[in-house]
N, C-alpha and C positions, 0 to 999 in steps of 0.2 A: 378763750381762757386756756392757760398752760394744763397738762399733767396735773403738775407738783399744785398751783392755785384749786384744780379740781377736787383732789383729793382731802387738802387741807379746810378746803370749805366746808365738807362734811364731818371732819373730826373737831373742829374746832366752837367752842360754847358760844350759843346766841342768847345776848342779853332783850329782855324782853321792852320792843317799842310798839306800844301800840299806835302812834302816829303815821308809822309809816305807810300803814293805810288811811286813805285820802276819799272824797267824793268825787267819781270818774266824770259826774256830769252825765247826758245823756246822749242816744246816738241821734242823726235826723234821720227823721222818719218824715211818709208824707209832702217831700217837699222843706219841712220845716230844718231847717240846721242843726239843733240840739245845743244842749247846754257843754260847755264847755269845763274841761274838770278844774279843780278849786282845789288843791292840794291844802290850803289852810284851813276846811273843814272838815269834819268827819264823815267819815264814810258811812252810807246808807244802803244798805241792803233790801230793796224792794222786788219780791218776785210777782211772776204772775203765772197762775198753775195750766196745765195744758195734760190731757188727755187723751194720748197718740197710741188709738189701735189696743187700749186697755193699757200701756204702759204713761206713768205719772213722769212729767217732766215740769221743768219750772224755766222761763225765760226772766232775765233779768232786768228792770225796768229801767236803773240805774245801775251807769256801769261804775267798778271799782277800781280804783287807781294802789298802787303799792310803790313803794321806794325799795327798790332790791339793793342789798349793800354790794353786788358786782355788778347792777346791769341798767342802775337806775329806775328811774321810771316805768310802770308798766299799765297798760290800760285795758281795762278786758269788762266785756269781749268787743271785740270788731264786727259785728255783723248783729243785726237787730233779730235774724233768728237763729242764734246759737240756744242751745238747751243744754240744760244741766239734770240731774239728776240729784243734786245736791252733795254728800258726801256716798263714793261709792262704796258700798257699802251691803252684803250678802245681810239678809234678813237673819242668817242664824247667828252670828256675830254683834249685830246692834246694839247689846247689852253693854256690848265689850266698847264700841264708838260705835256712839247715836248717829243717825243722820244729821244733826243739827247739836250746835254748841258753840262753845267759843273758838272750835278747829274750823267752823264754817264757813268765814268770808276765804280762810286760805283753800279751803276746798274749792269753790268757786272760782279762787284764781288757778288754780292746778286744771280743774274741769278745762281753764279756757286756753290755756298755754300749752294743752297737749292734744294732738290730736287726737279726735273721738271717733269710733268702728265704722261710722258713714259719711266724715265729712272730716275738714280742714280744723287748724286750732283756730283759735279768735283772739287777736292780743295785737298790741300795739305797742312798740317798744319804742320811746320818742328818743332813744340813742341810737336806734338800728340795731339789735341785737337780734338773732335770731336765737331761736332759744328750742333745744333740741331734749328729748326726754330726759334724759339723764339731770340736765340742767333746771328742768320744770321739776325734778323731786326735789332738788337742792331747796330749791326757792321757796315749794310748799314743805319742808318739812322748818326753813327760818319765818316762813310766814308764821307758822303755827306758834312759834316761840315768842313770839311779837304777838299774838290776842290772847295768849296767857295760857294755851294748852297744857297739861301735863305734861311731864319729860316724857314716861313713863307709854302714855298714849301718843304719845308724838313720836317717839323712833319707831311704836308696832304699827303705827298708820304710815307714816317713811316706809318701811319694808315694805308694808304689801303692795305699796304703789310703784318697788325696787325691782321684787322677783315680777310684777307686772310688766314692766318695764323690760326687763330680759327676755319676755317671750313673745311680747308683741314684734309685728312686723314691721314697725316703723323704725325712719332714721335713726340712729344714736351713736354715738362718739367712736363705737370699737370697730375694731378687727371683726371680720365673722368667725377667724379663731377665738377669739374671746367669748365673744357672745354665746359661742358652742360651750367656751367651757364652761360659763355662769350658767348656763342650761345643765350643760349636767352635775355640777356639782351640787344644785335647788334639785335636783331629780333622785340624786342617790341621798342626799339630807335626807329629804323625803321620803322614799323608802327605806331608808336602814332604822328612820326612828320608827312609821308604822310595824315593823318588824320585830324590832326590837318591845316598842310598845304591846304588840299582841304578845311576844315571850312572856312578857311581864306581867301581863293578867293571865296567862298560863302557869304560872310559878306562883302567884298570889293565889290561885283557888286550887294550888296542888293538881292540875291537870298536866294532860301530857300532850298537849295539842299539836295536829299536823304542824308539819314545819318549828313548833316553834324550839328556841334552844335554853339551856340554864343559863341566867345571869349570876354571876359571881356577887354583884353588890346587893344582891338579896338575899338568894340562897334560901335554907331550909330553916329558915327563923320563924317568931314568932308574928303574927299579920302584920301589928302596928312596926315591927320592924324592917319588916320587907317593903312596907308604905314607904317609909321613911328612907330606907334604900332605892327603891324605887324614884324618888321624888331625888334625892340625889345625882342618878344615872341621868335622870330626865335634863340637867342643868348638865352634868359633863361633856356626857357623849355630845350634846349640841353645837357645845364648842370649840371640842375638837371635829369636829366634822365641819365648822365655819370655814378654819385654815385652808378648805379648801372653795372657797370664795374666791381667793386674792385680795383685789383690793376693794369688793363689796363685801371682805368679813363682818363687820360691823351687822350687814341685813341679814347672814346665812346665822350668825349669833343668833338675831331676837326671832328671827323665823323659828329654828331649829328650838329653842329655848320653849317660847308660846307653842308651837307645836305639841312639843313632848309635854310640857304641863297638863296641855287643857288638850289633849285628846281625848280622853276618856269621857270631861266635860261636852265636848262637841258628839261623839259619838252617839251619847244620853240625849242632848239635844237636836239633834239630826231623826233619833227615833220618834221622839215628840213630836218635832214638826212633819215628820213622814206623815204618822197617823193622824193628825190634824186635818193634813190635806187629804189624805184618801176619806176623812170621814164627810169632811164637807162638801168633795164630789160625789158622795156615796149621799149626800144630805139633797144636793141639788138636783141630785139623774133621778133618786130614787127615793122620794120622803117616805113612804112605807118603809121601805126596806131600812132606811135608818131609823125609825122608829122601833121598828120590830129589835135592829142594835140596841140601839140605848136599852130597851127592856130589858134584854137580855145583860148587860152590864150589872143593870140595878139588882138583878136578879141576883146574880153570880155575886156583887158587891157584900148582899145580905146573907146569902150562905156564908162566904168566906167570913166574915164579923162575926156569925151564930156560932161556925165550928170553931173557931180561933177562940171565943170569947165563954163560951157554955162549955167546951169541952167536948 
C-alpha cells in the first residue's frame, strides 16, 4: 500500500459493518482437519481460559475471519496455541476500556495480526498480504467501527496501540529516522505535559514548588477559575505539541489530550491501587500485622469523625 493510501486510510470515516466479521471455522488439531470458515455466518467467539505461571490468557477455540476494506480476507489466528490476553489493557485504565465489549472480536484480531513479546503473529491472509504493525492498528481501529465501538474509545484505544507501536522493536513501514522522531516527539509530549501538569497543581494550591513554573492561563484567580484555565491549557498545549507528530498527529492529539485531562485522575488512582496492593501483600506475608492495620485505621477513622463532628 502507497504513502498517500496509508495515510488516507486513517483519516478517512468508517461506516459501521458488522458482517464483515465472519465464522473463521476451526484449526485441525489431532490429526482432525477443522472446519473450514463460512463467511455467510456470524462470527463466534469461544475462548478457552489458561493459567501460565500466574498470568490469565485465553486461546481461541474458533477462529475469527474479517473482511478488511484494503486486504480482504483475514483469518486468525494460525496456530492452535496462539494466546491472547484479550484486550490489552493496564488494570488502572479498565474503567476507561474494559477488557471485553463490543471493541473485542477486533482486539482479538489485533492480538493475532501483531506480533506478541515471545512469539510470531498468527493470521492468515487468503490474498497474501503481509500485514506489518502500523497496518494491524489501521485494521483494528476500522474493525472497532464495524462492531459498533465508540468514536470516542476507538481513537483512545487506536493511540495507545500507535505510540505502542513506535517503540516496539518490531518491523514497521519507516525510516529509523522516523521512528526516532515519533519516539521523541511521544517523549517530550510526555514530559512537557507531566511538567507542565505538576506547575499547575503548584499554582492551584498557591505553592511554590521545585521546578515548577507560573502558567499564564491560570494565574492568581479565583480556584474554580484557575480549574477552568487549567482544563483549558490541558486541550491546547496537547495540540500543539501533536504538530510535532507528523503524520501520526492524529495519536500525539488524543494521547497528549487524555493525558493532560486525566492525569490527576490517574495519579489518585495509581495511589489507590499502590496501597491496595502493598496491603494485600502485607495481608498475605503477615495476617497479624494487617490486622493490627486495619485496627489502627478504625481507630484513627473514629477519632477523626469525634474531632470533626463534637468539636
Amino acid at each position: 500500500m502507497q504513502a498517500r493510501d496509508r495515510v488516507a486510510s486513517m483519516t478517512d470515516p468508517v461506516a459501521q459493518e458488522p458482517h464483515r466479521f465472519h465464522d473463521g471455522g476451526t484449526l485441525g488439531r489431532d490429526g482432525s482437519p477443522g472446519e473450514p470458515p463460512d463467511p455467510t455466518a456470524d462470527m463466534r467467539i469461544v475462548l478457552e481460559r489458561h493459567a501460565e505461571e500466574g498470568v490469565e490468557t485465553f486461546s481461541l477455540e474458533r477462529r475469527l475471519g474479517y473482511r478488511d476494506r484494503l486486504l480482504g480476507e483475514l483469518l486468525v489466528p494460525d496456530d492452535p496455541d496462539f494466546r491472547t490476553d484479550l484486550t490489552s489493557v493496564p488494570a488502572l485504565f479498565t474503567w476507561l476500556v474494559p477488557k471485553t465489549g463490543a471493541h473485542l472480536p477486533a482486539a482479538l484480531l489485533h492480538d493475532a495480526l501483531v506480533a506478541g513479546p515471545d512469539g510470531p503473529s498468527s493470521y492468515v491472509s487468503t490474498e497474501g498480504h503481509v500485514v506489518d504493525r502500523v497496518t494491524a492498528d489501521r485494521v483494528f481501529r476500522d474493525a472497532m467501527a464495524d462492531t459498533g465501538t465508540g468514536v470516542v474509545r476507538r481513537w483512545i484505544v487506536w493511540t495507545a496501540v500507535t505510540v505502542a507501536t513506535i517503540f516496539v522493536g518490531r518491523e514497521v513501514p519507516w525510516s529509523r529516522a522516523r521512528r526516532w522522531s515519533y519516539r521523541g516527539a511521544a517523549a517530550a509530549t510526555t514530559a512537557s505535559i507531566l511538567w507542565l501538569g505538576y506547575s499547575a497543581t503548584s499554582d492551584l494550591f498557591d505553592r511554590s514548588w521545585v521546578g515548577a513554573v507560573d502558567l499564564p492561563w491560570m494565574g492568581d484567580r479565583p480556584w474554580w477559575l484557575e480549574v477552568v484555565g487549567g482544563f483549558g491549557g490541558a486541550v491546547v498545549v496537547p495540540l500543539a505539541l501533536s504538530l510535532l507528530w507528523g503524520r501520526l498527529r492524529m495519536a500525539g492529539a488524543v494521547a497528549g489530550v487524555v493525558l493532560a485531562v486525566l492525569l490527576h485522575v490517574t495519579v489518585g488512582l495509581a495511589v489507590i491501587a499502590a496501597t491496595y496492593v502493598a496491603v494485600e501483600r502485607l495481608a498475605r506475608r503477615s495476617p497479624v500485622a494487617a490486622l493490627v492495620l486495619a485496627a489502627l485505621v478504625v481507630v484513627a477513622g473514629f477519632a477523626v469523625f469525634a474531632v470533626l463532628s463534637l468539636g
